[in-house]
C-alpha positions in Angstrom: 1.7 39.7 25.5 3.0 39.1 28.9 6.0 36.9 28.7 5.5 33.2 31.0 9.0 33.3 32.3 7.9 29.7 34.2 9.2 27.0 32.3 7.2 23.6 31.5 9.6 20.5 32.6 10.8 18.3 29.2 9.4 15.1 31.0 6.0 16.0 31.7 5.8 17.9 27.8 6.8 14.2 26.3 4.6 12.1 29.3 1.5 14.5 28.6 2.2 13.8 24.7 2.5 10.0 25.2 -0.4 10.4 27.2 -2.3 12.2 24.5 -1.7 9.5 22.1 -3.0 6.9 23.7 -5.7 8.8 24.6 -6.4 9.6 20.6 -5.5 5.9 19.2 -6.1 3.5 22.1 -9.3 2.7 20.6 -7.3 1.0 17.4 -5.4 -1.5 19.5 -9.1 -3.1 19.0 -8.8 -3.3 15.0 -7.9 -5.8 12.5 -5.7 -5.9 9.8 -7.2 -3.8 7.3 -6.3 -2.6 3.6 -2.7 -3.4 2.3 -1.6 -4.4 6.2 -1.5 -8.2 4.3 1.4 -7.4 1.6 3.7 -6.1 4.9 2.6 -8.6 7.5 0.4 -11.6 7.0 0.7 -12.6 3.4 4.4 -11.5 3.7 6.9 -14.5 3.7 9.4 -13.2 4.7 7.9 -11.6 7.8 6.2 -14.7 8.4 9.3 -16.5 9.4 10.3 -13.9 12.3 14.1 -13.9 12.7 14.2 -16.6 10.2 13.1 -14.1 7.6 15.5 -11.3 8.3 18.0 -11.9 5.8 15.2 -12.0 3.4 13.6 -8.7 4.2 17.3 -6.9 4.2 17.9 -8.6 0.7 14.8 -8.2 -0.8 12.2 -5.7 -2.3 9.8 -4.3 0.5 7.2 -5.7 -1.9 5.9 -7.5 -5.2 2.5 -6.9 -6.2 1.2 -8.9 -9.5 3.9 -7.0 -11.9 5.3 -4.1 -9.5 7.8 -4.3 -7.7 8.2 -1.3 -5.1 11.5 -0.1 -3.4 13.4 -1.5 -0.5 11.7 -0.5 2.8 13.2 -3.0 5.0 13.4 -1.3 8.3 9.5 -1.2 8.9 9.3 -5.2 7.9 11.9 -6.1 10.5 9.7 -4.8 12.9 6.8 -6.8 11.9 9.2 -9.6 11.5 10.1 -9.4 15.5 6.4 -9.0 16.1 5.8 -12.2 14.2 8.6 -14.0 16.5 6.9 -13.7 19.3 3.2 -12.5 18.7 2.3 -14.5 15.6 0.0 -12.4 13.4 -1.2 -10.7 16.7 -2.7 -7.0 15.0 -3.6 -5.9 18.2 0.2 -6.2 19.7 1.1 -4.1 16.3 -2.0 -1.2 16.6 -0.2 -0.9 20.0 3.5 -0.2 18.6 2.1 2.1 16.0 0.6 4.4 18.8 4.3 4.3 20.1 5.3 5.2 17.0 3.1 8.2 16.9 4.1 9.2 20.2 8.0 9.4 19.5 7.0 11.5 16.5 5.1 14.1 18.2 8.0 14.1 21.0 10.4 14.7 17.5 8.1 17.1 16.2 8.0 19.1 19.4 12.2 18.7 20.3 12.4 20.3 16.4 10.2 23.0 16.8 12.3 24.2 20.3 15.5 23.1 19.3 15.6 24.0 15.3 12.5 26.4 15.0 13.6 27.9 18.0 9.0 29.3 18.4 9.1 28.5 22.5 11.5 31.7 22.2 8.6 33.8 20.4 6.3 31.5 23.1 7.1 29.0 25.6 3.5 27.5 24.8 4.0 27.8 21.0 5.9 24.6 20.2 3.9 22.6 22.8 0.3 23.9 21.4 2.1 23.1 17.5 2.4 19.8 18.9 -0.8 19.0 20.5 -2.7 20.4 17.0 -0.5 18.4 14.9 -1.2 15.4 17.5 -5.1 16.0 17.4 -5.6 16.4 13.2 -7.6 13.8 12.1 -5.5 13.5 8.8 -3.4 11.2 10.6 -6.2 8.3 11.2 -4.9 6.7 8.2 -1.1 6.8 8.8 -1.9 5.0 12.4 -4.5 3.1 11.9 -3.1 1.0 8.7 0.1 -1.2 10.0 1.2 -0.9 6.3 1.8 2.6 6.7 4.5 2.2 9.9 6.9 3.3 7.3 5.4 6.9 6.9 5.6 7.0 11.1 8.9 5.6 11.1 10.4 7.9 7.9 9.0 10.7 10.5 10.9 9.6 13.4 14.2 9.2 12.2 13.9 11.7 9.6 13.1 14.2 12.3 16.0 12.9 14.4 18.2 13.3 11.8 17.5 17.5 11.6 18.1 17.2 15.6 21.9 15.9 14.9 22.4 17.6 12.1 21.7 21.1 13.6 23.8 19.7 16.7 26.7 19.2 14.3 26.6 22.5 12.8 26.2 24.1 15.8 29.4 22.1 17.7 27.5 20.3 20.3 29.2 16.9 20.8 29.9 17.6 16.9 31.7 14.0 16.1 29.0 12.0 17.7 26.1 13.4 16.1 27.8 13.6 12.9 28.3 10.0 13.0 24.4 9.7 14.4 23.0 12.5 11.4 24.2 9.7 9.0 22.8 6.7 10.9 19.2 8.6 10.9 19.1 9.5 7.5 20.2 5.9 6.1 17.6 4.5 8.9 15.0 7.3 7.0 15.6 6.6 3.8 15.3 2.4 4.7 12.1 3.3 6.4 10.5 5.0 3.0 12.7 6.4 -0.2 10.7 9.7 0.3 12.5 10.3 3.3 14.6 12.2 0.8 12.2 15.5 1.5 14.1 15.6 5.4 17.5 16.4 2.8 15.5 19.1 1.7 14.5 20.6 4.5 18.5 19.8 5.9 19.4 21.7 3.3 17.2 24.6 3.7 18.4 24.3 7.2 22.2 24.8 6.0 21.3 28.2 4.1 19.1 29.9 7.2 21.1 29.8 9.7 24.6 30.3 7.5 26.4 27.4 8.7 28.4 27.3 5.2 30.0 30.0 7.1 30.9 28.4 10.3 33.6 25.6 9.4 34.9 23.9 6.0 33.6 20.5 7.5 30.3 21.6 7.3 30.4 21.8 3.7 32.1 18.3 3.9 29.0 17.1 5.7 26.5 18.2 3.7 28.3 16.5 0.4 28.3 13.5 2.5 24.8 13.6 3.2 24.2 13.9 -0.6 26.1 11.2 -1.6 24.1 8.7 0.8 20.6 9.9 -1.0 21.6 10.3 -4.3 23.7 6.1 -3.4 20.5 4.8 -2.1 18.2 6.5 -4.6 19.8 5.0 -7.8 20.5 1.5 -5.9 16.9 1.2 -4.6 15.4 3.2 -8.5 17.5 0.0 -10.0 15.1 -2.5 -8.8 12.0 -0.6 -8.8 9.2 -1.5 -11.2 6.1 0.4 -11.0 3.1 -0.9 -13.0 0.1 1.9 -12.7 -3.2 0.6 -13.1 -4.2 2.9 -15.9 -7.4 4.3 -13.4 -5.0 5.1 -11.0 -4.0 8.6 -12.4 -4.9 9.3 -15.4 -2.3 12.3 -15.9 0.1 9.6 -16.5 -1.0 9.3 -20.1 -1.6 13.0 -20.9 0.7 14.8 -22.5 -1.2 18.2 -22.4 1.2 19.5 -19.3 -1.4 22.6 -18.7 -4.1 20.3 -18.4 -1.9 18.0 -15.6 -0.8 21.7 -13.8 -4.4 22.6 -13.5 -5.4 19.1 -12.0 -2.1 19.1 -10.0 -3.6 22.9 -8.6 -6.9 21.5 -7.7 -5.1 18.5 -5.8 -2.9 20.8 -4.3 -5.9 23.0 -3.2 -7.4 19.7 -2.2 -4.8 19.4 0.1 -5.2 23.3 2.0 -9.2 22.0 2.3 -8.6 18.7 3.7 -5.9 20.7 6.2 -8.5 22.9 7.9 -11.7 20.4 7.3 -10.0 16.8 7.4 -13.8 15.8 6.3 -14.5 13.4 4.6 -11.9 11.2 5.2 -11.6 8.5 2.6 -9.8 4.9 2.5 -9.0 5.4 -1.5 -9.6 8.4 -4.0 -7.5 8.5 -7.5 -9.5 8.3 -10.6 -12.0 9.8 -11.3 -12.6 11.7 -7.7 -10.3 14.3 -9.4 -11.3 14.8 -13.0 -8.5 16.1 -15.5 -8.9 20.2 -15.7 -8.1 22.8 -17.9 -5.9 25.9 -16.6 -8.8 28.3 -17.2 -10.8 26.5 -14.5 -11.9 28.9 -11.7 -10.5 26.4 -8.7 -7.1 25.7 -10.4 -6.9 29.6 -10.4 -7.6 30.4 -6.8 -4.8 27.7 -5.9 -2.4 29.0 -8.5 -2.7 32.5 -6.9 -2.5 30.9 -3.6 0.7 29.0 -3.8 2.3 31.4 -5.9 1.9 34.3 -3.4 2.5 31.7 -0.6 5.8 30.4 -2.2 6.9 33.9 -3.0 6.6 35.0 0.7 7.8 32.1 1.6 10.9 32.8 -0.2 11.1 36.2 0.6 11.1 35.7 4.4 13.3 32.8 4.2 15.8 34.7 2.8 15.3 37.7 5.6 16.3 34.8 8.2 12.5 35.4 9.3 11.2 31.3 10.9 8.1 32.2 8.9 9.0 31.5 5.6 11.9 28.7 6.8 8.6 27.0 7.7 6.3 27.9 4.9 9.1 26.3 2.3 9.0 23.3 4.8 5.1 22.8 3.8 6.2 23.2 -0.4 9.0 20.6 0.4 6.7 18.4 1.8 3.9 18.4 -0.6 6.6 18.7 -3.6 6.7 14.4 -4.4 2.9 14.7 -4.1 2.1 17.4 -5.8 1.6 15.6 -9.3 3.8 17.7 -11.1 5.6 17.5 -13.1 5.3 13.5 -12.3 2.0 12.2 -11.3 1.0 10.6 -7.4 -0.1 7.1 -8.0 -3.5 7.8 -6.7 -3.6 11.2 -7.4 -4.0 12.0 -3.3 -3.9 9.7 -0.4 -4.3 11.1 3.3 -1.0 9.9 4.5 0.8 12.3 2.4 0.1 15.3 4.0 1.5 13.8 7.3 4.8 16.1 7.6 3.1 18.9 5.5 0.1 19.0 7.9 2.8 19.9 10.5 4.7 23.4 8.8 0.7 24.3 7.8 -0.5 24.2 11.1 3.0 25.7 12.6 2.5 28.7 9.8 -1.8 28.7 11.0 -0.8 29.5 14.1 2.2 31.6 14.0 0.6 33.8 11.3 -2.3 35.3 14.0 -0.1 35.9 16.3 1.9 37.8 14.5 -1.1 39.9 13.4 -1.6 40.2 16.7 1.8 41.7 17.7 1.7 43.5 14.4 -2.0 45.5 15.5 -0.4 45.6 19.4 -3.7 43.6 20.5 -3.7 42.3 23.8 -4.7 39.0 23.8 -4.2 39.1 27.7 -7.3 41.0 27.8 -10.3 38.9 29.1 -12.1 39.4 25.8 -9.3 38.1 23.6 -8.1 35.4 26.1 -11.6 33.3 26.5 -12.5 33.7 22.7 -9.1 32.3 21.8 -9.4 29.4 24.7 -12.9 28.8 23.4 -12.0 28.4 19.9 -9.1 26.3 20.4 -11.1 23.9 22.5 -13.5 23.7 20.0 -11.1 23.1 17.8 -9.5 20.6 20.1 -12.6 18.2 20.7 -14.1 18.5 16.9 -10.5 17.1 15.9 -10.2 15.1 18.7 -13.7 13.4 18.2 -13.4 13.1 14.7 -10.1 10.9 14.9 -11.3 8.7 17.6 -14.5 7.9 15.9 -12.5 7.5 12.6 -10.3 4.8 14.6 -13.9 2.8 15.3 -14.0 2.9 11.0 -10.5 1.2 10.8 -11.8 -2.2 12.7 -11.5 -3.8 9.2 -11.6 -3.8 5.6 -15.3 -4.1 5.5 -16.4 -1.6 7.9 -14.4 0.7 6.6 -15.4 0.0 3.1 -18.9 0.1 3.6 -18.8 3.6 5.5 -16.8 5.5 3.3 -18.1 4.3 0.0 -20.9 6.3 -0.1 -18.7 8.8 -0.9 -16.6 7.5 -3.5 -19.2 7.1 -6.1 -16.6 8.5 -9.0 -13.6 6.6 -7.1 -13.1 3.7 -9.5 -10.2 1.7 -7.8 -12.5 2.4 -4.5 -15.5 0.6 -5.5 -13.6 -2.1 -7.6 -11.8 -2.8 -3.8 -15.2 -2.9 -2.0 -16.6 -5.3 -4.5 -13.6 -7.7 -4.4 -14.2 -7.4 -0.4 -17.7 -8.4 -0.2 -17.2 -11.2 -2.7 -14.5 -12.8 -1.0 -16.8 -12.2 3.0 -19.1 -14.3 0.7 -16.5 -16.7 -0.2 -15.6 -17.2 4.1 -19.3 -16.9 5.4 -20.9 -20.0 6.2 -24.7 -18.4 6.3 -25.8 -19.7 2.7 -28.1 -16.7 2.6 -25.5 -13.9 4.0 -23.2 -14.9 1.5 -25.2 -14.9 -1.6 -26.3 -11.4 -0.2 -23.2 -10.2 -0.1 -22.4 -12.2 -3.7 -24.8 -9.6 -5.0 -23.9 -6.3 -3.1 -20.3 -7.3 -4.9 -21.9 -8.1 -8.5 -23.8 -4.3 -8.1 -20.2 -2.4 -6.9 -18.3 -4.6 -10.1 -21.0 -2.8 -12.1 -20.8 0.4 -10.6 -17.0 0.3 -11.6 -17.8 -0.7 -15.3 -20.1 2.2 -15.6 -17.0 4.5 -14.2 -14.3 2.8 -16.2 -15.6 0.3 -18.6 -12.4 -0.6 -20.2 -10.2 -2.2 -17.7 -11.0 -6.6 -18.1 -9.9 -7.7 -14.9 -13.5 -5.9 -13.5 -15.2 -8.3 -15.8 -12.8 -11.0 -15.0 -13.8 -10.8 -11.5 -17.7 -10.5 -11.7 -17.6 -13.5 -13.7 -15.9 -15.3 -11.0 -18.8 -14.0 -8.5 -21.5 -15.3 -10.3 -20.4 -18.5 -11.2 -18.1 -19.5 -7.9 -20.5 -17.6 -5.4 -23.8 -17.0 -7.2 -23.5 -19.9 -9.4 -24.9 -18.3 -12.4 -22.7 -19.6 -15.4 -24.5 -18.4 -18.2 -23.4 -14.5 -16.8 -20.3 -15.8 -15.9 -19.7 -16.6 -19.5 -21.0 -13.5 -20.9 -18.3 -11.4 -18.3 -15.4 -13.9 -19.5 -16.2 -13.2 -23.1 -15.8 -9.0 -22.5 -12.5 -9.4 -20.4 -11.5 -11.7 -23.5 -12.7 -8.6 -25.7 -10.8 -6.3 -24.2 -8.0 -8.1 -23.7 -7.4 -11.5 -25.8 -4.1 -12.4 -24.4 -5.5 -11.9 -20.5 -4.7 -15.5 -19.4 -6.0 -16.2 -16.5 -9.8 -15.2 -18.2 -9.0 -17.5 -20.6 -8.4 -20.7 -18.6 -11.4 -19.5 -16.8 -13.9 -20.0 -19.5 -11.7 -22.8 -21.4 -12.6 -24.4 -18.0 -16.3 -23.2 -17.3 -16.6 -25.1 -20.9 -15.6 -28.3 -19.6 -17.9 -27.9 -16.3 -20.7 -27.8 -18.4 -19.7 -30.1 -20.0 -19.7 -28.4 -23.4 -16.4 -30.2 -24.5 -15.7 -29.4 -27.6 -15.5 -25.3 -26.8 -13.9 -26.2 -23.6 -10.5 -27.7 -26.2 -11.3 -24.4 -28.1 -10.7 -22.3 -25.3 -7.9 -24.5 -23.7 -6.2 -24.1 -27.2 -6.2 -20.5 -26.9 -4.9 -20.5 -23.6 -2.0 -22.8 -24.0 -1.5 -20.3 -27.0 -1.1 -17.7 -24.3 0.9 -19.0 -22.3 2.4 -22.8 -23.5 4.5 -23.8 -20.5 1.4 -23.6 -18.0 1.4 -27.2 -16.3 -2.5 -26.9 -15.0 -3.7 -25.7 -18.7 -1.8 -29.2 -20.0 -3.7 -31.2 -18.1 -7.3 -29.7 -18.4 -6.1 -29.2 -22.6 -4.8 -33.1 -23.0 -8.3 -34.1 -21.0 -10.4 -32.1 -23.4 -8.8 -33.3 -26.4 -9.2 -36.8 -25.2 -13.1 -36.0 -24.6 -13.6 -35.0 -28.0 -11.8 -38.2 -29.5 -9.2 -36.0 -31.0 -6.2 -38.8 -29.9 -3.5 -37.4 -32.0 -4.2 -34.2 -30.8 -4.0 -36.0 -26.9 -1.0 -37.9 -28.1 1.0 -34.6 -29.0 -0.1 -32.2 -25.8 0.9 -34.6 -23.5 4.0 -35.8 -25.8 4.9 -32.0 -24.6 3.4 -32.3 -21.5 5.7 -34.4 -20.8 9.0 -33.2 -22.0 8.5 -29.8 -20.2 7.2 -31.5 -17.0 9.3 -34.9 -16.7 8.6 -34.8 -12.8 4.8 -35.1 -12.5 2.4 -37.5 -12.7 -0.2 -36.1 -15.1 1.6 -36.6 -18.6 2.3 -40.5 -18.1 -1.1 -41.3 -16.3 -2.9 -39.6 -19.7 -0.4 -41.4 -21.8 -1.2 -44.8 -20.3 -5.1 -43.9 -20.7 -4.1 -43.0 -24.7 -2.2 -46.3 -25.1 -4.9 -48.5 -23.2 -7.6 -46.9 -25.4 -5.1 -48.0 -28.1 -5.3 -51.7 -27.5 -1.7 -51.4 -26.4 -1.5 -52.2 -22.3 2.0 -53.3 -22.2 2.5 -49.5 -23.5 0.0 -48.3 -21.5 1.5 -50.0 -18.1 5.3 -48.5 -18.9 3.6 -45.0 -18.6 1.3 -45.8 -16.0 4.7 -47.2 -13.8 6.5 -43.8 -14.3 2.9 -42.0 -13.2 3.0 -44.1 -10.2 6.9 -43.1 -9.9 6.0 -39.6 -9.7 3.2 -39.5 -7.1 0.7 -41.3 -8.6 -1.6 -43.9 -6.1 -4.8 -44.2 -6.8 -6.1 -47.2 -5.7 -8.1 -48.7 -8.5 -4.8 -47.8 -11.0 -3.1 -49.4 -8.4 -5.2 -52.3 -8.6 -5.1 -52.8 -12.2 -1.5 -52.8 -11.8 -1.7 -55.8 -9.5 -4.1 -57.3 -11.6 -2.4 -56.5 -14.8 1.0 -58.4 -13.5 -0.9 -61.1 -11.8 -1.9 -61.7 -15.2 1.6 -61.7 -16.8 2.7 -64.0 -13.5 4.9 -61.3 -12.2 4.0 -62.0 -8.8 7.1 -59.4 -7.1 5.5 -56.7 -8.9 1.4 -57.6 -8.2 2.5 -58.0 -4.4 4.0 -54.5 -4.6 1.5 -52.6 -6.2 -0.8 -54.1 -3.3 1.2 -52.9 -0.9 0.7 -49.4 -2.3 -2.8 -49.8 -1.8 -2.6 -50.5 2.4 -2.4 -47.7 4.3 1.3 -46.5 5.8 
């Protein structure tokens, strides 16, 4: 082909590519919070104090969710924290710095593949039409579109800064200051996300091609340097980590047949090449059971073994013949390697967002591969029939991408309207449909239309009963479609029946438990109502609210002793409230013994106590015994301050 010897200015390449962003995600600036944007923004406390929180976020997990706790991200919450300062929950202002985000990527991605890649040598338009593919995939909706997933955009950015530095070091340009800067971009990578560790990979990768072990001793020094930062943060931030999978999540996480989790890890991976060329459809959840456990004779996980195995060998091969090629194509294997669920399984088996730096070396290798072919046969593609077929097809290619992410965007407005599109296609997604159903029931919860919200009460009942027939193990489904029909449907006797089966599967789950101990005493069925509060303070004995409902219901049933001894411990556990002495005094009083009674009822007062007829039986109590000091003062409690 005829060699453009005109060159395209840097400014306009990075304007055009700004432009094009906004172009493809303006439309989000529109949306919501949606998904998981709460645990990193609004139900965040840390980032809900702006500056206030930012020793906080720098000395705490990036998240604690029920028992997990997840690693330390804090670089992406200090930007929501500064958001917060002066936007205040704004997830417009936030849609808008995510598109910024994506635009300093794709200028990264593009500097890489000139400056590293070196492919506007084989063709100045290479790199730029790399870019603008990689700009356009629709794979990326999700890693834009959710706030919570600024850390995979910002991982990108400085993880891709930090192979521009590093390559500058090697090579001697301004070696001390990028040196200094590699460092700073790989801590601020691996502070962004802990899978930033894949850019080391590539680094490294980086080190062997171009044979800068052979260029100075202090390039050896550097890499070790570079090492010990990963390997320092990884076992600081692996320390604090605690992971609790939902056992739906995967379900390779309990199987110890390895040949079975390599055939399901070849399906994923093949998964992976489909969703690459035909991002369709694009999903807000998959995991269990959208990819059922496989044996290795299975005709899928066989095409995909043969495929990466041929792919990875070539790759290999050419990498080790100094050919871009296969520098690239082990690029794509780095990048898929901590997702590939092998040997150690994904949580959620596959998630869009994790083929957002793979989707970059497979469409680099998609397009380099032709033209090679096309060198290889000495085909003109200068030639009129050649030229407009290839324009044609990338423009198609160009506007079905192109269309598809915008109108994805649209989907993203919130949790609901995303839900409700894509779960027609989750039928087998357990954790999908167990989301959308706690969704609609708590839009029931908020909506003030009577009749909206007990439609949308029974969409969630109908989704918590779609998940039971996927996965009909797992109480906390039952647990909350017995909270549906008795707090939004009102239907007790079902909401009974659901907090029995939790209770089945699970007869230490608490907080099921307390729920029926308590759906008992709103029935007014007492005497099962102490049954069940007896179990529960079994479960858990130092719960404050199950005291007081458990001392009430053993009062209601005329068990005193039983009254006398709960809040006896009531008491000693929690000397500072109220509760203990006020059911104390009601024990003594019903005891014939009010001078008792009144020494308990004081201390309840002490504590926070003010109800105006106790305080009014105090008054009258001490008019009574002529203690007019103290009747005056438990009046004056009663006036308003």
């Amino acid at each position: 082909m005829q060699q453009i010897t005109a060159s395209i200015p840097q400014k306009w390449v990075y304007f055009l590519l700004i432009v094009l962003s906004f172009i493809l995600y303006g439309n989000s600036i529109n949306n919501d919070y949606c998904l998981d944007d709460n645990f990193v923004v609004t139900a965040n406390p840390y980032v809900q104090k702006g500056f206030a929180g930012l020793h906080d976020i720098t000395a705490n997990p990036y998240a604690k969710i029920g028992n997990s706790t997840l690693d330390f991200r804090p670089y992406v919450l200090i930007t929501f924290a500064i958001e917060q300062q002066f936007f205040t929950n704004n997830p417009h202002v936030s849609h808008f710095i995510n598109i910024l985000f994506y635009a300093c990527c794709l200028i990264g991605v593009y500097r890489v593949l000139t400056k590293i890649f070196q492919l506007n040598q084989v063709h100045e338009l290479l790199p730029f039409l790399i870019t603008v593919l990689f700009a356009i995939h629709p794979i990326h909706t999700e890693v834009v579109n959710s706030l919570k997933n600024r850390d995979e955009l910002m991982m990108m950015l400085f993880g891709l800064l930090f192979l521009l530095c590093t390559y500058s070091f090697f090579t001697g340009e301004w070696k001390k200051i990028n040196g200094v800067l590699s460092i700073v971009f790989l801590i601020s990578c691996l502070l962004s996300k802990i899978t930033g560790i894949v850019y080391v990979g590539i680094f490294l990768m980086m080190f062997v091609y171009f044979r800068f072990y052979k260029s100075s001793k202090w390039n050896y020094a550097f890499v070790v340097l570079c090492l010990l930062v990963m390997v320092k943060y990884i076992i600081m931030v692996l320390a604090d980590v605690k992971r609790v999978t939902i056992p739906f999540e995967n379900p390779m996480q309990g199987n110890k047949d390895m040949l079975v989790n390599l055939a399901t890890s070849l399906k994923i991976l093949f998964y992976h090449l489909k969703m690459l060329v035909i991002p369709s459809p694009l999903l807000f959840y998959y995991g269990y059971n959208m990819f059922p456990l496989n044996k290795l004779s299975d005709p899928l996980a066989i095409v995909s073994l043969i495929i990466h195995t041929v792919a990875l060998v070539y790759g290999v091969v050419r990498f080790f013949k100094r050919d871009i090629l296969g520098f690239i194509i082990l690029s794509y294997f780095a990048s898929i390697f901590l997702y590939s669920n092998f040997p150690i399984p994904y949580t959620g088996m596959f998630a869009e967002r994790t083929l957002f730096l793979s989707s970059l070396w497979f469409i680099a290798a998609i397009v380099i591969i032709p033209w090679r072919l096309f060198q290889k046969f000495k085909i003109d593609i200068q030639a009129a029939r050649f030229k407009y077929g290839i324009t044609f097809f990338l423009l198609i290619i160009f506007a079905f991408y192109s269309m598809a992410t915008i109108r994805r965007n649209f989907l993203w407005k919130n949790n609901l309207v995303l839900m409700e599109h894509d779960i027609k296609y989750l039928k087998k997604s357990v954790l999908a449909n167990y989301m959308y159903a706690n969704n609609l029931r708590y839009q029931s919860s908020k909506s003030e239309d009577t009749a909206y919200a007990i439609q949308l009460a029974n969409k969630a009942v109908m989704y918590y009963n779609h998940t039971n027939s996927i996965y009909s193990t797992y109480p906390e489904t039952y647990y909350r479609l017995a909270s549906t029909y008795r707090y939004n449907l009102n239907d007790f006797d079902k909401a009974e029946q659901n907090l029995k089966h939790a209770l089945l599967l699970d007869s230490l789950y608490f907080t099921a438990s307390f729920e029926l101990a308590k759906l008992y005493l709103d029935k007014g069925d007492y005497k099962k109502g102490y049954e069940y509060f007896a179990k529960t303070h079994a479960i858990n004995p130092k719960d404050s609210l199950t005291f007081f409902y458990y001392s009430q219901m053993a009062d209601a049933v005329g068990d005193m002793n039983g009254s006398y001894r709960i809040n006896m411990e009531f008491m000693k556990l929690y000397p500072k409230m109220q509760y203990a002495y006020m059911n104390l005094g009601k024990y003594y009083s019903k005891m014939r013994k009010d001078d008792t009674a009144v020494i308990y009822f004081e201390k309840a007062i002490d504590h926070g106590a003010n109800s105006p007829q106790l305080l009014n039986q105090m008054a009258i109590y001490f008019d009574q015994k002529n203690d007019k000091q103290k009747a005056d003062h438990y009046r004056s409690l009663m006036k308003p301050h």
